[in-house]
SEKE-888379 format. One record per atom (N, C-alpha, C, O): residue in one letter; z, x, y; residue number from 0. Coordinates in steps of 0.02 Angstrom, whole numbers, padded with zeros to 5 digits. Layout:
<rs>
R   code       zz       xx       yy   pos
R      a        Z        X        Y   NUM
...
</rs>
This chain:
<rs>
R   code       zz       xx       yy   pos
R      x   -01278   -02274   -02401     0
R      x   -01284   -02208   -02371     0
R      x   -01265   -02210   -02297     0
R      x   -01238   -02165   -02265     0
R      x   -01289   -02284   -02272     1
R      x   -01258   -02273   -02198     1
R      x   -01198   -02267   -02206     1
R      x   -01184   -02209   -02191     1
R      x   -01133   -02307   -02229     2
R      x   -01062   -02311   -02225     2
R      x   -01038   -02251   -02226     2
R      x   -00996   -02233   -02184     2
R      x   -01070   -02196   -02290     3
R      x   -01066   -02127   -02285     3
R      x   -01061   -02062   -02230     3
R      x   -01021   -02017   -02219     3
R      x   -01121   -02084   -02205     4
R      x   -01136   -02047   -02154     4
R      x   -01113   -02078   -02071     4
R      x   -01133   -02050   -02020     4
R      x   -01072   -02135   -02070     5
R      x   -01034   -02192   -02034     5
R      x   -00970   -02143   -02039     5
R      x   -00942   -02124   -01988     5
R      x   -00952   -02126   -02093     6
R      x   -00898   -02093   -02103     6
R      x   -00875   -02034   -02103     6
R      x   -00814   -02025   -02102     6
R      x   -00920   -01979   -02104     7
R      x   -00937   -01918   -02091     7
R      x   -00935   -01892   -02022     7
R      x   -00910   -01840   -02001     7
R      x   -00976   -01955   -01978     8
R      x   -00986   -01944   -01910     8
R      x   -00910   -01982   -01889     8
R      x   -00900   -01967   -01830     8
R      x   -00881   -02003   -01902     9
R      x   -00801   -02037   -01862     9
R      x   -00768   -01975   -01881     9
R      x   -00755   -01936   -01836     9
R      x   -00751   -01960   -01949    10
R      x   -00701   -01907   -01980    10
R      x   -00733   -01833   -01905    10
R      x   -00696   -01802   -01868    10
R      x   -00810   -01828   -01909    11
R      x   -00805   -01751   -01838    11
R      x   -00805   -01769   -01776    11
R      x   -00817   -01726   -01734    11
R      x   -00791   -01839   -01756    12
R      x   -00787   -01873   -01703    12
R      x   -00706   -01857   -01685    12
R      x   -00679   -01811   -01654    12
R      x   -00683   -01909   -01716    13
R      x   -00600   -01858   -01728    13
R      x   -00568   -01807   -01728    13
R      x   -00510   -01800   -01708    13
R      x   -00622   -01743   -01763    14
R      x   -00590   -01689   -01741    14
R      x   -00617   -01644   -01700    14
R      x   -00606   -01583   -01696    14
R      x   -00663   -01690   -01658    15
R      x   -00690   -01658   -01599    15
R      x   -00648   -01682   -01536    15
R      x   -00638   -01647   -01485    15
R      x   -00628   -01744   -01547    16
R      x   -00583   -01784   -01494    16
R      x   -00498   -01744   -01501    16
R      x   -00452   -01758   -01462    16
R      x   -00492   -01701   -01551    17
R      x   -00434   -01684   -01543    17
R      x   -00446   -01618   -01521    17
R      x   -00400   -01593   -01489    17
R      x   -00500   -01580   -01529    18
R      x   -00523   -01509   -01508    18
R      x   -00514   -01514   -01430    18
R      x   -00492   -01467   -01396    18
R      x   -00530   -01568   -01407    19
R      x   -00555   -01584   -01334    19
R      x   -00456   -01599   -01312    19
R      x   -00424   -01569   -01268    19
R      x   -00435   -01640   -01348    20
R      x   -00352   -01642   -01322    20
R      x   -00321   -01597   -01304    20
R      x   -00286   -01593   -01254    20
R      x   -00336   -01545   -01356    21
R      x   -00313   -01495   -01361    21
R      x   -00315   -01437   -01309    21
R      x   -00268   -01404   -01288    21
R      x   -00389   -01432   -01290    22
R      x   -00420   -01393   -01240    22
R      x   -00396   -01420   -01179    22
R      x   -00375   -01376   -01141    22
R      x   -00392   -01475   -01158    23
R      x   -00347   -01515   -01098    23
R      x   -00287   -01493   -01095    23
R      x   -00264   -01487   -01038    23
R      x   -00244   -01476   -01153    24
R      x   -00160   -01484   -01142    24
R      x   -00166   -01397   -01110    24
R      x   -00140   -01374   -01059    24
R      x   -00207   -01365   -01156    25
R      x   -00215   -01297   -01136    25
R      x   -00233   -01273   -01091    25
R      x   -00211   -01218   -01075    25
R      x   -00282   -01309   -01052    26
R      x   -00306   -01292   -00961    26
R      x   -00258   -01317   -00921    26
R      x   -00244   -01279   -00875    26
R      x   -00216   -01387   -00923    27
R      x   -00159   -01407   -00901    27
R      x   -00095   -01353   -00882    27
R      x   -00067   -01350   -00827    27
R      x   -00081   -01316   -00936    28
R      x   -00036   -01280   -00941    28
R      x   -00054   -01191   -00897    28
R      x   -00016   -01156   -00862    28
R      x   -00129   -01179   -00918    29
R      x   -00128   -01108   -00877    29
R      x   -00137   -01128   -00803    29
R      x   -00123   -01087   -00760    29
R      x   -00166   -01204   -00782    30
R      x   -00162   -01219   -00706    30
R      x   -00098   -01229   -00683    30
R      x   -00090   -01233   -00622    30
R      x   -00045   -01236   -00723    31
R      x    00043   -01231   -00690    31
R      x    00051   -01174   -00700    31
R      x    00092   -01144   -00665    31
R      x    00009   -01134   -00758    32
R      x    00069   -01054   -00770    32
R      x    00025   -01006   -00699    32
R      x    00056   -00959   -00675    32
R      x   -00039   -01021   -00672    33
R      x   -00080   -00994   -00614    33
R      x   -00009   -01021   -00563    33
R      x    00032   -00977   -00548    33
R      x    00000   -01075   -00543    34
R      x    00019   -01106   -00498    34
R      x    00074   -01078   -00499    34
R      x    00093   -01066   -00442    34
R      x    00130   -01052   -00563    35
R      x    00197   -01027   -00542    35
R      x    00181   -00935   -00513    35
R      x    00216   -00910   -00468    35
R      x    00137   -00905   -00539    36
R      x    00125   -00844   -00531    36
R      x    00101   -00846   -00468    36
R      x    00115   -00793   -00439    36
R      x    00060   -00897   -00422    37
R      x    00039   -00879   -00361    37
R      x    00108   -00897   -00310    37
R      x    00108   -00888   -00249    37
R      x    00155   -00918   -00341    38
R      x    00213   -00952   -00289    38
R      x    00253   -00899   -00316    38
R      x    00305   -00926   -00298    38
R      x    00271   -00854   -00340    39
R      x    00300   -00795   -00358    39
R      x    00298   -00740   -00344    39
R      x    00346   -00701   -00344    39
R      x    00193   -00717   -00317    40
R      x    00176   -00686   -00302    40
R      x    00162   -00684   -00220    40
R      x    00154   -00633   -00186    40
R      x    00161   -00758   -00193    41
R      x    00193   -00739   -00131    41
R      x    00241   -00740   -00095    41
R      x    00244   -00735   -00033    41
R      x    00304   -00749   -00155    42
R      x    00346   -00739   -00125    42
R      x    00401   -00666   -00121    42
R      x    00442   -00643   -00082    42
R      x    00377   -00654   -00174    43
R      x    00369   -00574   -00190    43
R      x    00333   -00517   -00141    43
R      x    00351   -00459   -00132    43
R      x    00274   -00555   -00111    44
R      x    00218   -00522   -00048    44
R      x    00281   -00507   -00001    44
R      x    00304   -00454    00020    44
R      x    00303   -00592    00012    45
R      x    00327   -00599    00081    45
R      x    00389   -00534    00100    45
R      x    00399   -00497    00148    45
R      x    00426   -00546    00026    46
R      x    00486   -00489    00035    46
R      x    00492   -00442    00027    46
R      x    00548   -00416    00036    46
R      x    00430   -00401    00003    47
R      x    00403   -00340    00038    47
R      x    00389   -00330    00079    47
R      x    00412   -00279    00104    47
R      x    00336   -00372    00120    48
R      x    00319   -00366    00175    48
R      x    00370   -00347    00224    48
R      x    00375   -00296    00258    48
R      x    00409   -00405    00219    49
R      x    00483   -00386    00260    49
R      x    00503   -00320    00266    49
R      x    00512   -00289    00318    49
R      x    00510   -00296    00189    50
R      x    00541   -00226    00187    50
R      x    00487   -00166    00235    50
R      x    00493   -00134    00287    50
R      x    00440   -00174    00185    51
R      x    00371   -00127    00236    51
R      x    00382   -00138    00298    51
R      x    00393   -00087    00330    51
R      x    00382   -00190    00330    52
R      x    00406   -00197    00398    52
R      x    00461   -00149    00443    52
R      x    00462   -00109    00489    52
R      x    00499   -00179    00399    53
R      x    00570   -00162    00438    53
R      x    00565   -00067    00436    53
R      x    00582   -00032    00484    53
R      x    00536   -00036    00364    54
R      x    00535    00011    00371    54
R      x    00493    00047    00416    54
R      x    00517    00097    00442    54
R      x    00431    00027    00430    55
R      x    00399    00042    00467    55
R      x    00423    00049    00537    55
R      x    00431    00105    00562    55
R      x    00433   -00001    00567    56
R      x    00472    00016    00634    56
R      x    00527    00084    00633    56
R      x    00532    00130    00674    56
R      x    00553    00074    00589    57
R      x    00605    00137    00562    57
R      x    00553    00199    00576    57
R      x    00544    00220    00633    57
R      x    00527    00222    00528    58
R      x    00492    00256    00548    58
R      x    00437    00280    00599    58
R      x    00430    00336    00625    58
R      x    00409    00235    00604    59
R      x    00359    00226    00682    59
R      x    00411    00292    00737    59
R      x    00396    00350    00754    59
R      x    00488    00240    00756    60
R      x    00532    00256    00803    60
R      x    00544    00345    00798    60
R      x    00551    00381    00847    60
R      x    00545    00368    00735    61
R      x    00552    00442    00715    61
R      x    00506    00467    00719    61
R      x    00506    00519    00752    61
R      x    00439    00444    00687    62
R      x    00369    00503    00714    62
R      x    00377    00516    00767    62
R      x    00376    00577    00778    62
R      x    00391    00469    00830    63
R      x    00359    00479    00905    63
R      x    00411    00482    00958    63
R      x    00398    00488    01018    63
R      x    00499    00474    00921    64
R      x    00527    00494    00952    64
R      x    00553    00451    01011    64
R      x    00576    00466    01066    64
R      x    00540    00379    00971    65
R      x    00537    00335    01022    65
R      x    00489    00270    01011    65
R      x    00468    00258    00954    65
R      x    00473    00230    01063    66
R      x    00431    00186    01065    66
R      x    00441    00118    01009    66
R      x    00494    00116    00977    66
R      x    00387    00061    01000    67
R      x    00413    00003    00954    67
R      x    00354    00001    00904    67
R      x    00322    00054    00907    67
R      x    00332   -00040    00861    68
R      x    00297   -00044    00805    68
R      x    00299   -00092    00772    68
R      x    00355   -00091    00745    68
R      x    00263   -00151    00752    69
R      x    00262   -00177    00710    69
R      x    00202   -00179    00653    69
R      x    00152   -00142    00654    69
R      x    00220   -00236    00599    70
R      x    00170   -00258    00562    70
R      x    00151   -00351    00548    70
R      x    00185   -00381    00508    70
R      x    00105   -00380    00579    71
R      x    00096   -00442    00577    71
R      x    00043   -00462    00514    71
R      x    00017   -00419    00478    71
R      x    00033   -00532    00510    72
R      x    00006   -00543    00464    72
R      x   -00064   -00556    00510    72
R      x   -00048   -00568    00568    72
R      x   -00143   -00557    00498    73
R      x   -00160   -00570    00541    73
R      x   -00166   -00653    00571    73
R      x   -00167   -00671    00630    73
R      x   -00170   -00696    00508    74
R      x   -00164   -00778    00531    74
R      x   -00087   -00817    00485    74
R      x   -00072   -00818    00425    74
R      x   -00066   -00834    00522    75
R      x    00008   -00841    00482    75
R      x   -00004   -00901    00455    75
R      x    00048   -00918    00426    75
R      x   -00059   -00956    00447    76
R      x   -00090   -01023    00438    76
R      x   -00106   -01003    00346    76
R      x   -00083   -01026    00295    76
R      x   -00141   -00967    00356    77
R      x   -00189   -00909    00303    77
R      x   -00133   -00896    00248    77
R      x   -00081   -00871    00269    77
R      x   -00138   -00913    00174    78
R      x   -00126   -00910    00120    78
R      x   -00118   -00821    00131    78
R      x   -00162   -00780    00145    78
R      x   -00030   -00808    00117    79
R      x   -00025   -00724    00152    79
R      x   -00050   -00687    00071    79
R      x   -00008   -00647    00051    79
R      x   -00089   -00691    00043    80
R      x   -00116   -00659   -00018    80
R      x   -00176   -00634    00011    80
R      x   -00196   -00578   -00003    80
R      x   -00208   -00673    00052    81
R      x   -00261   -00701    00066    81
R      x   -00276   -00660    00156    81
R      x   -00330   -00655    00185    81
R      x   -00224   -00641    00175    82
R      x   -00205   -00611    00245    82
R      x   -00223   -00563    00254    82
R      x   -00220   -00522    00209    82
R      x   -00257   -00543    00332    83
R      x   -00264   -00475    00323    83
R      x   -00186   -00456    00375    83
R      x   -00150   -00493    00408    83
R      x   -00182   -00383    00363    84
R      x   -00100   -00358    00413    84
R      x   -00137   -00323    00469    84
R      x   -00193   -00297    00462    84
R      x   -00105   -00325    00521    85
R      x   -00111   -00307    00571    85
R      x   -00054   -00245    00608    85
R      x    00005   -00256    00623    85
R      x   -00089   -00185    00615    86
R      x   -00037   -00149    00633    86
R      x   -00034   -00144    00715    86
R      x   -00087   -00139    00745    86
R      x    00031   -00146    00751    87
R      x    00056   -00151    00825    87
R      x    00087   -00086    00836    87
R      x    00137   -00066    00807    87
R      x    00050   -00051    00887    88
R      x    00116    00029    00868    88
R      x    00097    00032    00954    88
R      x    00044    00024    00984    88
R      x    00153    00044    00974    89
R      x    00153    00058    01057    89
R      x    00206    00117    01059    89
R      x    00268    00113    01058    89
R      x    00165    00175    01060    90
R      x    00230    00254    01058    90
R      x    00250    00242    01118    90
R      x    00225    00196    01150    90
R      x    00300    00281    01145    91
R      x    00323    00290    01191    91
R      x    00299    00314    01262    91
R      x    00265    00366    01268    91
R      x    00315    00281    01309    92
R      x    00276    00274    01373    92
R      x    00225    00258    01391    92
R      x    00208    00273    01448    92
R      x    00170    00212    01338    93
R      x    00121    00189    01343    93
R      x    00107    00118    01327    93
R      x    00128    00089    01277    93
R      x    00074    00092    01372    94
R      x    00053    00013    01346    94
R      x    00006    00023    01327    94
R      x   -00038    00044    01364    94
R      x   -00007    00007    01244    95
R      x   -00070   -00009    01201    95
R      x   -00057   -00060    01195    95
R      x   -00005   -00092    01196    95
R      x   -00146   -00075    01181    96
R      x   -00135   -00155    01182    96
R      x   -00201   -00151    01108    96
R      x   -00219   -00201    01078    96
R      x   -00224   -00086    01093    97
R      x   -00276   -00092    01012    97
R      x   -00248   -00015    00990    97
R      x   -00224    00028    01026    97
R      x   -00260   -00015    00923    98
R      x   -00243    00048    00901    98
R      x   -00304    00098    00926    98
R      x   -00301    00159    00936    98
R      x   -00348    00063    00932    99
R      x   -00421    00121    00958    99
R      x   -00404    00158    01003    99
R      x   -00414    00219    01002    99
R      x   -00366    00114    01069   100
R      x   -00332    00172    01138   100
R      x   -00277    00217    01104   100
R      x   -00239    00246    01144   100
R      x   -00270    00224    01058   101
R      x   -00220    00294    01025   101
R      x   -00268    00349    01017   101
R      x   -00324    00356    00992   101
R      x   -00216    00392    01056   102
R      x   -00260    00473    01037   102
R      x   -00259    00463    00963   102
R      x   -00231    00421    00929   102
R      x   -00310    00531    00942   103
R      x   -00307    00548    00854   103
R      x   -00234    00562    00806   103
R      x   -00215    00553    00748   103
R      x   -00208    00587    00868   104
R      x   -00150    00604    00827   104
R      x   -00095    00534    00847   104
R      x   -00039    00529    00821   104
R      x   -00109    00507    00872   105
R      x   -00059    00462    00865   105
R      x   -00070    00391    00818   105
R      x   -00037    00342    00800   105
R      x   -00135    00419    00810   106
R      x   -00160    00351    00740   106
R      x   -00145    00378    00693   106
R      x   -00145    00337    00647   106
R      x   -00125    00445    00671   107
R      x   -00114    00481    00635   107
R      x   -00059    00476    00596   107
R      x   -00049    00465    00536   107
R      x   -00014    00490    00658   108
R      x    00084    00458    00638   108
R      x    00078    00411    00634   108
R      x    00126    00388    00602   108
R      x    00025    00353    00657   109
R      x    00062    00274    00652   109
R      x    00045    00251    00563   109
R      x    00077    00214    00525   109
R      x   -00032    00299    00548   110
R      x   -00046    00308    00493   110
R      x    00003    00324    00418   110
R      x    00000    00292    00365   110
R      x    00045    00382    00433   111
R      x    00089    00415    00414   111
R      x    00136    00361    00401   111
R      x    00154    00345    00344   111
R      x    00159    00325    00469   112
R      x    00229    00302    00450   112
R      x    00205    00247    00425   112
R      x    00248    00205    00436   112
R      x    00145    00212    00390   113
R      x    00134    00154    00366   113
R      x    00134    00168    00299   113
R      x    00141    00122    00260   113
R      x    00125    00232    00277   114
R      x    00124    00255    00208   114
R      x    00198    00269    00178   114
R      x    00214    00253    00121   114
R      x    00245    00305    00232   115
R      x    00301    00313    00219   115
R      x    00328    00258    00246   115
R      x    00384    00274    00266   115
R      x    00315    00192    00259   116
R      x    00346    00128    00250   116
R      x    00345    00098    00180   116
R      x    00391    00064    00158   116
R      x    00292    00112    00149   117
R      x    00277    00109    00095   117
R      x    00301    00134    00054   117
R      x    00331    00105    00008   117
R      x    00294    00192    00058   118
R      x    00328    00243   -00006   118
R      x    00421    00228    00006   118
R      x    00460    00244   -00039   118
R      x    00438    00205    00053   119
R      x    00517    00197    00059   119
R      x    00537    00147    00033   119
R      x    00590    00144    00003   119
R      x    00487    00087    00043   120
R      x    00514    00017   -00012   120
R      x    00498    00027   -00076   120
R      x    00538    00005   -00117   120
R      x    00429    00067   -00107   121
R      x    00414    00066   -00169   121
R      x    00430    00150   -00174   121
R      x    00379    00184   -00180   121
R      x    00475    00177   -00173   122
R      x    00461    00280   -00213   122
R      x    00441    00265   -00260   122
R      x    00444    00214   -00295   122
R      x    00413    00326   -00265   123
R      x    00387    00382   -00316   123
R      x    00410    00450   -00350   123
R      x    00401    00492   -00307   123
R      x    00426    00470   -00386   124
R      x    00454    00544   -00416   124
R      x    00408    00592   -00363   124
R      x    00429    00647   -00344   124
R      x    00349    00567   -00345   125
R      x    00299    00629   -00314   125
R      x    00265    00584   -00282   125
R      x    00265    00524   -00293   125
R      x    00223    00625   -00225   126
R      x    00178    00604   -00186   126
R      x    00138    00686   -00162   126
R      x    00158    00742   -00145   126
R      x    00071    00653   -00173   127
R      x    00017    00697   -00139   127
R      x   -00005    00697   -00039   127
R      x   -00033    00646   -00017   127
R      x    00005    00734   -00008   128
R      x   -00027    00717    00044   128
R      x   -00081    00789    00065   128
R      x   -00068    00849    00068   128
R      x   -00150    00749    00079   129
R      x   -00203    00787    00070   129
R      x   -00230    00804    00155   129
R      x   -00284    00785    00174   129
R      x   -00192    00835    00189   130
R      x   -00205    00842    00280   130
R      x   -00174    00814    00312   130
R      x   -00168    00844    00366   130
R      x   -00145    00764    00309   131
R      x   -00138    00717    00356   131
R      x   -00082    00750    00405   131
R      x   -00043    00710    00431   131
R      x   -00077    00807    00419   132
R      x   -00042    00845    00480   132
R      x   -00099    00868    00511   132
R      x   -00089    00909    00556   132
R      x   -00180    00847    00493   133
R      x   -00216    00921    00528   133
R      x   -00236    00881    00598   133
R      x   -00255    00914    00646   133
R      x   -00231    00811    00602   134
R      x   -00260    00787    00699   134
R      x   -00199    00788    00743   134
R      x   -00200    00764    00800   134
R      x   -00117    00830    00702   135
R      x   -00057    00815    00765   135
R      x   -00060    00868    00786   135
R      x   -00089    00909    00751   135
R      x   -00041    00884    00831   136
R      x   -00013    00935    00877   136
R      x    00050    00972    00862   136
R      x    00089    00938    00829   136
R      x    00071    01029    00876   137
R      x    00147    01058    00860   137
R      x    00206    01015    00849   137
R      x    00240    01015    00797   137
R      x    00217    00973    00909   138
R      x    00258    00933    00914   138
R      x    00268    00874    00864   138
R      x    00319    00853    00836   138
R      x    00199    00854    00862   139
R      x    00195    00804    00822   139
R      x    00204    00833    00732   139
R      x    00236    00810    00685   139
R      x    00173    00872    00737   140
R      x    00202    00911    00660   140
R      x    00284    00914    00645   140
R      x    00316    00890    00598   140
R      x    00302    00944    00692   141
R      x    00367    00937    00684   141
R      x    00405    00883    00679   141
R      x    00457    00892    00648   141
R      x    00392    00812    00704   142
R      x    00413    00769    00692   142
R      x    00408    00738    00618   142
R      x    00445    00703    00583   142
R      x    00333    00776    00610   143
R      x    00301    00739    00534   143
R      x    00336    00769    00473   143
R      x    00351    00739    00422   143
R      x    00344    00822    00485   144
R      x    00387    00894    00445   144
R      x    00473    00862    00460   144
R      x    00498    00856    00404   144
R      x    00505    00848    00495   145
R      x    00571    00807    00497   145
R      x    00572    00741    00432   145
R      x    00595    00730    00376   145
R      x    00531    00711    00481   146
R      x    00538    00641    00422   146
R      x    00516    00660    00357   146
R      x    00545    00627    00314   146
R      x    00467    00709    00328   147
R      x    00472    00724    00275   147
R      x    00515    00746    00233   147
R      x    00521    00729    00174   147
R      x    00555    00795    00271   148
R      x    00607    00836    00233   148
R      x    00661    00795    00206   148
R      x    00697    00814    00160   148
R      x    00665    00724    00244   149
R      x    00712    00670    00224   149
R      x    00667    00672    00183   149
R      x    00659    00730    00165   149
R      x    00631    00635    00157   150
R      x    00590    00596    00102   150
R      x    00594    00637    00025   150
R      x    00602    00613   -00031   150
R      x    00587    00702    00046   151
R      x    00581    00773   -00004   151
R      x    00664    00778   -00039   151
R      x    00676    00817   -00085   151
R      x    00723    00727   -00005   152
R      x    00778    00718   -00046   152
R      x    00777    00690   -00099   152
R      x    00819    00695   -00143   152
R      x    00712    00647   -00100   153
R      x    00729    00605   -00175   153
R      x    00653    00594   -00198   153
R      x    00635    00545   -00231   153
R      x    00615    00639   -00178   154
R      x    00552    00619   -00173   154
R      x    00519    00717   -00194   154
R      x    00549    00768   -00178   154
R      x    00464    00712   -00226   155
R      x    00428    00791   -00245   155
R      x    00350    00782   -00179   155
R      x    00301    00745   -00185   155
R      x    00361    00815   -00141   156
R      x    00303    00814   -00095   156
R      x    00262    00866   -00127   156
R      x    00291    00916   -00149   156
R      x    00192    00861   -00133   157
R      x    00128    00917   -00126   157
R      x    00088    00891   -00054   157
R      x    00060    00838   -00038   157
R      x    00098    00946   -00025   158
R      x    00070    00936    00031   158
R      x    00004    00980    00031   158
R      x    00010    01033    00000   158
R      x   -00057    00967    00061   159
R      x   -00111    01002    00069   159
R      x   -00123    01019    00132   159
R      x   -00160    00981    00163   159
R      x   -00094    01081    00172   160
R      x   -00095    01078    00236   160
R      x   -00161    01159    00247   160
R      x   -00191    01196    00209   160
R      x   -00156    01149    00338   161
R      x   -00197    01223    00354   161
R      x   -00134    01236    00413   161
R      x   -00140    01284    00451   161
R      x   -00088    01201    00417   162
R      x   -00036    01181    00479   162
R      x    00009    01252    00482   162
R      x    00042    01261    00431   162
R      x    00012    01281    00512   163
R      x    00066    01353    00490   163
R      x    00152    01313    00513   163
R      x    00208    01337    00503   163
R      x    00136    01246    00546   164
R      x    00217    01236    00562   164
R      x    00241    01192    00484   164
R      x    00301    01189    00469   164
R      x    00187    01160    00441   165
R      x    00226    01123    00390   165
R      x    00213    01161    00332   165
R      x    00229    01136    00278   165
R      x    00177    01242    00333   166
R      x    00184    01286    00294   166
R      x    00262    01304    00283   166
R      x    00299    01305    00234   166
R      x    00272    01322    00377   167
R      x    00342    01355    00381   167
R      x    00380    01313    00349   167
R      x    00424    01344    00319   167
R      x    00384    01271    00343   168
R      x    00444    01222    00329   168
R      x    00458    01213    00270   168
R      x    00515    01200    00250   168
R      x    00372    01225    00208   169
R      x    00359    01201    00137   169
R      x    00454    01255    00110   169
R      x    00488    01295    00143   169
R      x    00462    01231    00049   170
R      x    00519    01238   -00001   170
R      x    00475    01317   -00033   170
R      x    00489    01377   -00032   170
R      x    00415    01272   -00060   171
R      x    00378    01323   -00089   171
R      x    00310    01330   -00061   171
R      x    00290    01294   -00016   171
R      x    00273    01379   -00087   172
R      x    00198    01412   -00053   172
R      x    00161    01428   -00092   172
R      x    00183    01468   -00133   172
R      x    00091    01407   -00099   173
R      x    00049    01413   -00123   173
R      x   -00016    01421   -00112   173
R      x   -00047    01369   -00105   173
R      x   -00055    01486   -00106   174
R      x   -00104    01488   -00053   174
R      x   -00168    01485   -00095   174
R      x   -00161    01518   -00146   174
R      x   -00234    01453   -00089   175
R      x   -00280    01434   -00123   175
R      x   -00335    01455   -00088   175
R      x   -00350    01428   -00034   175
R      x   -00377    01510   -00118   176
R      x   -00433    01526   -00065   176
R      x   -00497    01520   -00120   176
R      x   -00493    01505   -00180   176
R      x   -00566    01537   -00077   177
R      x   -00632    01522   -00108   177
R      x   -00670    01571   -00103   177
R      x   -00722    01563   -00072   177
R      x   -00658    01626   -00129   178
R      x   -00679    01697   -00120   178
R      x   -00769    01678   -00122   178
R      x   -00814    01703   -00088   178
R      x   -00774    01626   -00174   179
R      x   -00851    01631   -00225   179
R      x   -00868    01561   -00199   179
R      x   -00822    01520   -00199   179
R      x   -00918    01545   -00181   180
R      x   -00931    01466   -00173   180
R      x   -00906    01421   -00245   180
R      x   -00946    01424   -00292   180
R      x   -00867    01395   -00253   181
R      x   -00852    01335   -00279   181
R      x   -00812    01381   -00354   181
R      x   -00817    01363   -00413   181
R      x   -00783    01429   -00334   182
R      x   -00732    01456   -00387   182
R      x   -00656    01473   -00339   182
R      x   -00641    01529   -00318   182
R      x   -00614    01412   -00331   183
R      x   -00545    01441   -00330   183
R      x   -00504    01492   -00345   183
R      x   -00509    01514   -00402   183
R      x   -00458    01521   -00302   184
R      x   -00414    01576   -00322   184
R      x   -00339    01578   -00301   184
R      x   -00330    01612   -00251   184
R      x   -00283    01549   -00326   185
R      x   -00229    01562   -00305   185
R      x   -00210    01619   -00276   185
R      x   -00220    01667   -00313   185
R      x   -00184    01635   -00217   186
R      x   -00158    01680   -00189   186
R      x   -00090    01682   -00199   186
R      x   -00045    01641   -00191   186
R      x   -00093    01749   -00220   187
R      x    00002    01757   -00239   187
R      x    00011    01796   -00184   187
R      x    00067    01817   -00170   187
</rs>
């Protein structure tokens, strides 16, 4: 009965030792298929980044009509997955040296053109924007309302404004009021 049970225990010894091979070849393989996806994925980061970059300054230069802009990584040592970005926006005629010394509206556009840095390397058929004209000023609307109208070539804007200058400008109009607490009413 021992030889039996000698033999029972080798025969699930065996196919526990191959369960276990097995499970090895298989963790082996998703720690290279991790390892090609994280070297893909930052290198994929990096050449967006680039693009976001480059666009950004692009745009930055058009909100404000001027001035320089960048986007850094914040530790370039630092695994860039792993990075935080750092935005640099110095409008025109001013030395900033933090985004905090920006008036409201100029965190606003730098805001703006980080989104439409974005939206220019990756479009969209559509984009929502929900205020983000209500802390500029005339001027600054108008700038914001320019670079849009480019974007609105290949791009469906809904804009949510109270702005009467990026009203003027909308294609179309749509006026939404609250006659009743919490019952909407299109205004035709």
């Amino acid at each position: 009965q021992a030889v039996e049970e000698l033999e029972t225990e080798e025969s699930r010894f065996e196919e526990i030792s191959g369960k276990i091979n097995d499970l090895t070849v298989a963790r082996d393989l998703i720690i290279k298929a991790i390892s090609t996806l994280d070297d893909q994925c930052r290198t994929l980061f990096r050449e967006s980044f680039e693009e976001v970059r480059e666009h950004f300054r692009e745009i930055f230069s058009l909100m404000f009509g001027g001035g320089s802009a960048d986007l850094k990584l914040d530790d370039e040592e630092v695994d860039p997955l792993e990075a935080g970005i750092e935005v640099i926006a110095k409008p025109p005629g001013k030395r900033i040296s933090n985004l905090r010394l920006l008036s409201g509206g100029e965190r606003a556009l730098t805001a703006i053109s980080v989104i439409f840095a974005l939206f220019k390397t990756r479009p969209s058929p559509f984009c929502i924007l929900d205020e983000v004209d209500a802390p500029l000023d005339e001027a600054n609307t108008r700038r914001f309302v320019r670079v849009l109208q480019e974007f609105a070539k290949s791009s469906q804007f809904l804009v949510i404004t109270h702005s009467r200058v990026t009203m003027g400008e909308a294609e179309r109009l749509y006026g939404v009021t609250m006659e009743e607490q919490g019952v909407s009413r299109r205004v035709v």
